[in-house]
Structures are given as structure tokens and as C-alpha cells.
VEXNUMAR-536487 format. One record per residue: residue number from 0; x, y negated, z of N, C-alpha, C, O in turn. Coordinates in nm, 3 decimals, padded with zeros to 5 digits. Example, Ala and Ser with C-alpha at 12.3 -4.5 7.8 and 13.67 -1.06 7.14 Angstrom:
BEGIN
@n=0, n_c1=01.319, n_c2=00.569, n_c3=00.780, ca_c1=01.230, ca_c2=00.450, ca_c3=00.780, c_c1=01.320, c_c2=00.330, c_c3=00.780, o_c1=01.424, o_c2=00.332, o_c3=00.846
@n=1, n_c1=01.285, n_c2=00.225, n_c3=00.708, ca_c1=01.367, ca_c2=00.106, ca_c3=00.714, c_c1=01.290, c_c2=-00.003, c_c3=00.787, o_c1=01.341, o_c2=-00.114, o_c3=00.804
//
This chain:
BEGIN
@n=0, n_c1=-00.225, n_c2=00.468, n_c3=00.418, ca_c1=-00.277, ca_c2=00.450, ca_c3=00.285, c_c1=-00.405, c_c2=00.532, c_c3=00.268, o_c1=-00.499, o_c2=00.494, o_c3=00.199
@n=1, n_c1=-00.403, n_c2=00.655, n_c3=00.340, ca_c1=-00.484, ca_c2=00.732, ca_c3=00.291, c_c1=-00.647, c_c2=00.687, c_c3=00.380, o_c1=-00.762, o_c2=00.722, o_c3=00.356
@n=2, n_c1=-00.615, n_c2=00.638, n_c3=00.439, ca_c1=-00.759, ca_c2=00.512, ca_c3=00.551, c_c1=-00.785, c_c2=00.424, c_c3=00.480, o_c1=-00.906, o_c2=00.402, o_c3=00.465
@n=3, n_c1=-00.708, n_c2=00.356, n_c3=00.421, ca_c1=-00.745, ca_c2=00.209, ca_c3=00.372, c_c1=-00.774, c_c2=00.247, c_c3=00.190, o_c1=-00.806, o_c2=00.163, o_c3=00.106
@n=4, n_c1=-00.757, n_c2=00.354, n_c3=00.172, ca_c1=-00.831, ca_c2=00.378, ca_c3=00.034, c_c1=-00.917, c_c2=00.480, c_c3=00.083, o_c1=-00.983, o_c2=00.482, o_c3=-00.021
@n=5, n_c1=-00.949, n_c2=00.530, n_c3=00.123, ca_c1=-01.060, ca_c2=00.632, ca_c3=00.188, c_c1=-01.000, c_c2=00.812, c_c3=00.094, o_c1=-01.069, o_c2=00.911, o_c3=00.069
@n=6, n_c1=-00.886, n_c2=00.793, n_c3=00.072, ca_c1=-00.857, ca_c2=00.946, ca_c3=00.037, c_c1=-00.859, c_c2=01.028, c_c3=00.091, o_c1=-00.847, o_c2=01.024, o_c3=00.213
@n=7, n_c1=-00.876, n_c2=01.157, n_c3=00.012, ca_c1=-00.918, ca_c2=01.286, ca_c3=00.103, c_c1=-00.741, c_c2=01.389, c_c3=00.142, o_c1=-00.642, o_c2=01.408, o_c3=00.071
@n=8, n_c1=-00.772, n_c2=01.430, n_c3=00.274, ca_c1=-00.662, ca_c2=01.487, ca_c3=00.296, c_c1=-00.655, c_c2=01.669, c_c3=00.234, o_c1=-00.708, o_c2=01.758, o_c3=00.301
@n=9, n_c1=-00.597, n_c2=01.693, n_c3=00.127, ca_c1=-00.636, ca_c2=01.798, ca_c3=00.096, c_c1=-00.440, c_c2=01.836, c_c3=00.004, o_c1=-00.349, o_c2=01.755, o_c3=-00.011
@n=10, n_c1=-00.445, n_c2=01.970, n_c3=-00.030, ca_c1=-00.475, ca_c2=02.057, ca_c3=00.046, c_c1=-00.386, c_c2=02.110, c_c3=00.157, o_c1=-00.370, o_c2=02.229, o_c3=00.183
@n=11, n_c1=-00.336, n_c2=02.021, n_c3=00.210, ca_c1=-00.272, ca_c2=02.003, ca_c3=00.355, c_c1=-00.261, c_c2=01.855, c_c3=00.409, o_c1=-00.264, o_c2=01.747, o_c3=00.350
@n=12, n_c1=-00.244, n_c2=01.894, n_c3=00.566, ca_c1=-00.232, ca_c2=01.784, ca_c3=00.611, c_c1=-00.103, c_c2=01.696, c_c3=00.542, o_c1=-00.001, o_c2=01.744, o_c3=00.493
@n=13, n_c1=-00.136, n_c2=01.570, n_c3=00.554, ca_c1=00.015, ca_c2=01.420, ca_c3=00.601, c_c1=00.139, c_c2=01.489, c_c3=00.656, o_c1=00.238, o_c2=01.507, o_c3=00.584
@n=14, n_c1=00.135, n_c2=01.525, n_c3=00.772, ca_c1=00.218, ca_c2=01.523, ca_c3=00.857, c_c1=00.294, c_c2=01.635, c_c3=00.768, o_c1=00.406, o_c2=01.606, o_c3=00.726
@n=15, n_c1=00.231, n_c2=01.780, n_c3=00.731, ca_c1=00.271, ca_c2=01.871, ca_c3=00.693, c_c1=00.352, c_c2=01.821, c_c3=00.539, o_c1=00.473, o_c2=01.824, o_c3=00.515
@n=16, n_c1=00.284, n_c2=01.793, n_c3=00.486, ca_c1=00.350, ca_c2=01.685, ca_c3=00.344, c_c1=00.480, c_c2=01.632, c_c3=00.382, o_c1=00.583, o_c2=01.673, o_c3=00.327
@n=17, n_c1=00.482, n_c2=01.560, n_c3=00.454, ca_c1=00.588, ca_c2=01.449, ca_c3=00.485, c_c1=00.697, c_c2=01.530, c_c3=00.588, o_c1=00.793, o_c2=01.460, o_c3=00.621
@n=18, n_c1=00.694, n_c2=01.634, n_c3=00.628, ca_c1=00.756, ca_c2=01.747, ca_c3=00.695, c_c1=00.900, c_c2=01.835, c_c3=00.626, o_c1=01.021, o_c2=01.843, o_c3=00.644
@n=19, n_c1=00.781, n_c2=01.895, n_c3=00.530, ca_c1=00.810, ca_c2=01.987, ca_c3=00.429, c_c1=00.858, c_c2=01.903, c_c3=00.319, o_c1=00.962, o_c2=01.944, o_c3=00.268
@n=20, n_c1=00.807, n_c2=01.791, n_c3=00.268, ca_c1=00.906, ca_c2=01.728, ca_c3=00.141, c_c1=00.836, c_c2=01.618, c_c3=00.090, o_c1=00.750, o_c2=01.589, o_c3=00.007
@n=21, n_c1=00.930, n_c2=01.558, n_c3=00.197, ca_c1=00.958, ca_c2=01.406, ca_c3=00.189, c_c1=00.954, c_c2=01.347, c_c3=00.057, o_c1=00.844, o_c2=01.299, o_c3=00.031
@n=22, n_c1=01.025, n_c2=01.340, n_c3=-00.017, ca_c1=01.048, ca_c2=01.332, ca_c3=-00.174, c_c1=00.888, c_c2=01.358, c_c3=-00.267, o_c1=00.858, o_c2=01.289, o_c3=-00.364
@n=23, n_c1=00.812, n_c2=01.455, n_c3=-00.218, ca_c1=00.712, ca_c2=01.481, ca_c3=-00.284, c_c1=00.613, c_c2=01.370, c_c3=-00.223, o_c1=00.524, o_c2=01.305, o_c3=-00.277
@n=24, n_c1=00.647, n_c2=01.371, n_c3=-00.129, ca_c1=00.469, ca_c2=01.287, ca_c3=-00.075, c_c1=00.534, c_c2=01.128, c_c3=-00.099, o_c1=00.459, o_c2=01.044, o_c3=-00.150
@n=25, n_c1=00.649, n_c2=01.096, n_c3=-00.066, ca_c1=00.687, ca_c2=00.950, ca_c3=-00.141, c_c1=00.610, c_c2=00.981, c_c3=-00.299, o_c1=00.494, o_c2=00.952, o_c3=-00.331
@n=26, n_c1=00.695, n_c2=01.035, n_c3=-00.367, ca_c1=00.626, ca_c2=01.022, ca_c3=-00.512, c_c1=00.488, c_c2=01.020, c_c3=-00.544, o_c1=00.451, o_c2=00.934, o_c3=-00.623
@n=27, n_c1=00.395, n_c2=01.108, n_c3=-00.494, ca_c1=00.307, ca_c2=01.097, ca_c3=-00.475, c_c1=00.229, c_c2=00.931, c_c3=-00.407, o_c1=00.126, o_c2=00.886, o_c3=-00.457
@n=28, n_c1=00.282, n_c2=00.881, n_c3=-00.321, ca_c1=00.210, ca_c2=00.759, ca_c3=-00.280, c_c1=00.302, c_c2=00.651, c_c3=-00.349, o_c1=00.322, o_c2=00.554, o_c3=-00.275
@n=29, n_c1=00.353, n_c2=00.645, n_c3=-00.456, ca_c1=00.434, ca_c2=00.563, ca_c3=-00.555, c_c1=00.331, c_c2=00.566, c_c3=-00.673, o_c1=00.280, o_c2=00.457, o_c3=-00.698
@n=30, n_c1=00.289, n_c2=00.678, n_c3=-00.754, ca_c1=00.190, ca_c2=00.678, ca_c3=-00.823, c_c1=00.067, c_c2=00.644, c_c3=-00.811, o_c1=00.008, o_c2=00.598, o_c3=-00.909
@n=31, n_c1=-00.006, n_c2=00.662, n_c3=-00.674, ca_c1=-00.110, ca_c2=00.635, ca_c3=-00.610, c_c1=-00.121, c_c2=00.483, c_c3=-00.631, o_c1=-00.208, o_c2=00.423, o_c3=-00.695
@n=32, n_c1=-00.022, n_c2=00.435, n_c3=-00.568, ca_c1=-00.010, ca_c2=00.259, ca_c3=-00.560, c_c1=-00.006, c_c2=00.237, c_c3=-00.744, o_c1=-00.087, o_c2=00.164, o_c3=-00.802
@n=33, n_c1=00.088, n_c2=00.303, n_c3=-00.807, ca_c1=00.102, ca_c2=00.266, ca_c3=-00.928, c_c1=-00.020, c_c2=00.240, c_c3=-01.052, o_c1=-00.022, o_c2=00.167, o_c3=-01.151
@n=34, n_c1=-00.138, n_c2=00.359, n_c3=-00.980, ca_c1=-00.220, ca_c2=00.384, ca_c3=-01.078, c_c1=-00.362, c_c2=00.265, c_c3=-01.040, o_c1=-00.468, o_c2=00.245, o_c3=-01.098
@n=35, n_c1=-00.301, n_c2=00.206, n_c3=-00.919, ca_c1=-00.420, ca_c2=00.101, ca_c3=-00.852, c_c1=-00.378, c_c2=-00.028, c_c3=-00.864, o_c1=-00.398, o_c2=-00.115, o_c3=-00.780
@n=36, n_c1=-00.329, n_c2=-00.039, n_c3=-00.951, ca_c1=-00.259, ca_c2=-00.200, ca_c3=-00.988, c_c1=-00.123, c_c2=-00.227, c_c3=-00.930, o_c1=-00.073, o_c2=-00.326, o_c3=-00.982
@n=37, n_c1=-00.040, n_c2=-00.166, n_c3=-00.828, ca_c1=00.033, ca_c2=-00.280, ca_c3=-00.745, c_c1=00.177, c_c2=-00.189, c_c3=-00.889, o_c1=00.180, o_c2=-00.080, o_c3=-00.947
@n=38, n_c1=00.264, n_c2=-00.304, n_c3=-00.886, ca_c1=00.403, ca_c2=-00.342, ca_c3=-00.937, c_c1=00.524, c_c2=-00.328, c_c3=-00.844, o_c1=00.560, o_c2=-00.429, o_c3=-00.782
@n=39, n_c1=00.593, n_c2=-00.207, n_c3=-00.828, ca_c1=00.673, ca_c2=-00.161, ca_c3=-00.748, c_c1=00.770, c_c2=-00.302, c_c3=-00.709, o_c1=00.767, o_c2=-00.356, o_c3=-00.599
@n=40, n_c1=00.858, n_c2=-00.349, n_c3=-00.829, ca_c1=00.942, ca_c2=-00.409, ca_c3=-00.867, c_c1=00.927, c_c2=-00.568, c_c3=-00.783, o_c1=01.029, o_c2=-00.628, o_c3=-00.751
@n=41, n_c1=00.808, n_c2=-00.617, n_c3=-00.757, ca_c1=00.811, ca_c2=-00.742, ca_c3=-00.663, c_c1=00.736, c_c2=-00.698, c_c3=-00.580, o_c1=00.622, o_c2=-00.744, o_c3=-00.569
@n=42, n_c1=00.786, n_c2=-00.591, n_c3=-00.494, ca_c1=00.768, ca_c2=-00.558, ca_c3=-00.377, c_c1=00.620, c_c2=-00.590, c_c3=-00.303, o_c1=00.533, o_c2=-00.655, o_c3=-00.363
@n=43, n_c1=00.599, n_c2=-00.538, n_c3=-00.165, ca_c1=00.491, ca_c2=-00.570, ca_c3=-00.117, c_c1=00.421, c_c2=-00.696, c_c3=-00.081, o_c1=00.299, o_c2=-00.690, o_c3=-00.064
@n=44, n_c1=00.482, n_c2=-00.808, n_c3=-00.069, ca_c1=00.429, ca_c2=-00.900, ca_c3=-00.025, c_c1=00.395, c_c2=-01.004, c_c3=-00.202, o_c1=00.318, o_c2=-01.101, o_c3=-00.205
@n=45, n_c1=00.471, n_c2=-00.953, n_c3=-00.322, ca_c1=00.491, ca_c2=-01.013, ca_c3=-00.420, c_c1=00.324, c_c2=-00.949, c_c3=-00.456, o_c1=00.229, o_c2=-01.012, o_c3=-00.505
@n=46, n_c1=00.328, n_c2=-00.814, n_c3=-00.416, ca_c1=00.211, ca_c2=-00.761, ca_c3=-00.470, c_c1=00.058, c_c2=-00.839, c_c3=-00.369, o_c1=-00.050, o_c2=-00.855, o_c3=-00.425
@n=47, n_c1=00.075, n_c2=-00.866, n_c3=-00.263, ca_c1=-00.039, ca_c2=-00.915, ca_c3=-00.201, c_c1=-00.088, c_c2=-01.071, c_c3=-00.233, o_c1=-00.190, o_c2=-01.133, o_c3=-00.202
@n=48, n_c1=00.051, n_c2=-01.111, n_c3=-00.322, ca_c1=00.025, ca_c2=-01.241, ca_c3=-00.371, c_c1=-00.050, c_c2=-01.247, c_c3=-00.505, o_c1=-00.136, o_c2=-01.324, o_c3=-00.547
@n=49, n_c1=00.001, n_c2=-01.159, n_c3=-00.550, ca_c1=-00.035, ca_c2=-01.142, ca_c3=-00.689, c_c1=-00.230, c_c2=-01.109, c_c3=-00.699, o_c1=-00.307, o_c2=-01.161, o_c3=-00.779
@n=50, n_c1=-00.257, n_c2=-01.025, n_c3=-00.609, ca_c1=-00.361, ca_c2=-00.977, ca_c3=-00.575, c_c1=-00.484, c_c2=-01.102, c_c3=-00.519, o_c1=-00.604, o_c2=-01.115, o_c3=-00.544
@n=51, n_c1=-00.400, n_c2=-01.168, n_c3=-00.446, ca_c1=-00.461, ca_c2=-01.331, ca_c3=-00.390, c_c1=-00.501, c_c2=-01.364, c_c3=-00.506, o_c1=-00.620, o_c2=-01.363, o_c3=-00.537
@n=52, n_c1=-00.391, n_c2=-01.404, n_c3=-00.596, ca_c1=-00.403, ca_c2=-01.480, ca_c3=-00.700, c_c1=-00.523, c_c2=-01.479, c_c3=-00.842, o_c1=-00.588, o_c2=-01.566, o_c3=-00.900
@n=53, n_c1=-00.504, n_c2=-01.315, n_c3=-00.855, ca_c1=-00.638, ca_c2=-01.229, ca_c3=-00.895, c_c1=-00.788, c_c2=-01.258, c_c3=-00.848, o_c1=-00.884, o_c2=-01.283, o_c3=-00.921
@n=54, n_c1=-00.786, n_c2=-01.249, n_c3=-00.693, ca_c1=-00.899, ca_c2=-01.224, ca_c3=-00.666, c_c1=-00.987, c_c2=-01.416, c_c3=-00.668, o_c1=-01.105, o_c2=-01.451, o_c3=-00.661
@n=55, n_c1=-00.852, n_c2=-01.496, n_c3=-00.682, ca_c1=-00.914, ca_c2=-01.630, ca_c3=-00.637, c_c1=-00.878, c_c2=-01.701, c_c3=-00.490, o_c1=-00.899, o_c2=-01.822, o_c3=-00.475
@n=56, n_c1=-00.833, n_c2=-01.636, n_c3=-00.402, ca_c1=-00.810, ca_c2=-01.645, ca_c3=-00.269, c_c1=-00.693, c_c2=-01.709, c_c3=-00.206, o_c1=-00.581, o_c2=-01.660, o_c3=-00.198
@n=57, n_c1=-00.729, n_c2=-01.819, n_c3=-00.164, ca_c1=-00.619, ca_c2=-01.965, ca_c3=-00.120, c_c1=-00.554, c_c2=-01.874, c_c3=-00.002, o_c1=-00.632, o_c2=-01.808, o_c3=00.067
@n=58, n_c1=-00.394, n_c2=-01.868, n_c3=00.027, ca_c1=-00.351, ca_c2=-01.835, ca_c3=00.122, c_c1=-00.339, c_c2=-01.847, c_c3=00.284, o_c1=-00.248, o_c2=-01.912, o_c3=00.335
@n=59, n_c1=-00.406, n_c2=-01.799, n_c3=00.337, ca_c1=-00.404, ca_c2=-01.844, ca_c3=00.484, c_c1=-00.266, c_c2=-01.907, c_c3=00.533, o_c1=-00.165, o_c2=-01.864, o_c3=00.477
@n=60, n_c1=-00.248, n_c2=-02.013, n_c3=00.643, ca_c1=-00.089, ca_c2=-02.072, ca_c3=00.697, c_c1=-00.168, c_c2=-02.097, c_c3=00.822, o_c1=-00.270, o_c2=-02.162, o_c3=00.842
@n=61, n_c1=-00.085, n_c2=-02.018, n_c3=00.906, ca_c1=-00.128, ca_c2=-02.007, ca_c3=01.009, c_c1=-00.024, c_c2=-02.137, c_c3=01.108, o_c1=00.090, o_c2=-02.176, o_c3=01.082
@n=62, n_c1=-00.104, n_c2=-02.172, n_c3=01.208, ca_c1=-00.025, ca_c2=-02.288, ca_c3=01.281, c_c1=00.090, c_c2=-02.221, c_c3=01.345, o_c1=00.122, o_c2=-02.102, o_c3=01.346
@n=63, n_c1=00.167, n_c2=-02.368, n_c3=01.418, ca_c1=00.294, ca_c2=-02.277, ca_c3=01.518, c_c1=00.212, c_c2=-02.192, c_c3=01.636, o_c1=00.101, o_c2=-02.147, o_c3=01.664
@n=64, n_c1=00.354, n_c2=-02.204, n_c3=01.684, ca_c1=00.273, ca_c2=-02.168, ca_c3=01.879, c_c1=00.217, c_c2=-02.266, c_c3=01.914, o_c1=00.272, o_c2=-02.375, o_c3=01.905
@n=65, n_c1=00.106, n_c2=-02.253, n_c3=01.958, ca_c1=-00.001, ca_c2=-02.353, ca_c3=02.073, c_c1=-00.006, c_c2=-02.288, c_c3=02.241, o_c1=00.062, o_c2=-02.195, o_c3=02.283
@n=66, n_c1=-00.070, n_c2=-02.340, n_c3=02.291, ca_c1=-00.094, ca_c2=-02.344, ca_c3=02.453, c_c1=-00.209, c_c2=-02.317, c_c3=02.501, o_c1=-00.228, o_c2=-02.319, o_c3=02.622
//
């Protein structure tokens, strides 16, 4: 998350966060998502639809297996 929104790692590392308390850095990236539009409640893929749907953007369907 913290790549694909360009956040700053401060004032400790990820690893150290997610080490030391689990519980905190979940909550923390629950609000994060919360305060950037996405809707916990229909989950991730409900949210990438929703976001499609927003931006205008016809869903990719990708073919079967080919050769």
C-alpha cells in the first residue's frame, strides 16, 4: 500500500509496525483505505468495481487458455 500510494515510511519501519503490533498497523491501513474512498463492507474486488464504475472504465475479460 505504502508504494502504490507513494507514502512515507515514518516514524518506523513496516516490518517493525507489523512486528510489534499487528492490531495497530491493520487499523491504521483500514483508515488509510477508509479516508481514500474504498468501502470496507463490499470487500476488495466490490471496491475495484465500484472504482471502474466511477472512473468510466469497461471491464477487461480476458480469453481462456490459448496455444
Amino acid at each position: 500500500m505504502r508504494q502504490q500510494y507513494l507514502l512515507h515510511e515514518s516514524p518506523c519501519g513496516d516490518c517493525l509496525v507489523h512486528c510489534s503490533c499487528e492490531s495497530c498497523a491493520l487499523c491504521q491501513e483500514y483508515r488509510e483505505l477508509k479516508n481514500r474512498g474504498f468501502y470496507m463492507a463490499i470487500g476488495w474486488h466490490g471496491n475495484v468495481e465500484k472504482q471502474n464504475r466511477e472512473m468510466g472504465v469497461t471491464p477487461v475479460v480476458e480469453g481462456g487458455m490459448s496455444r
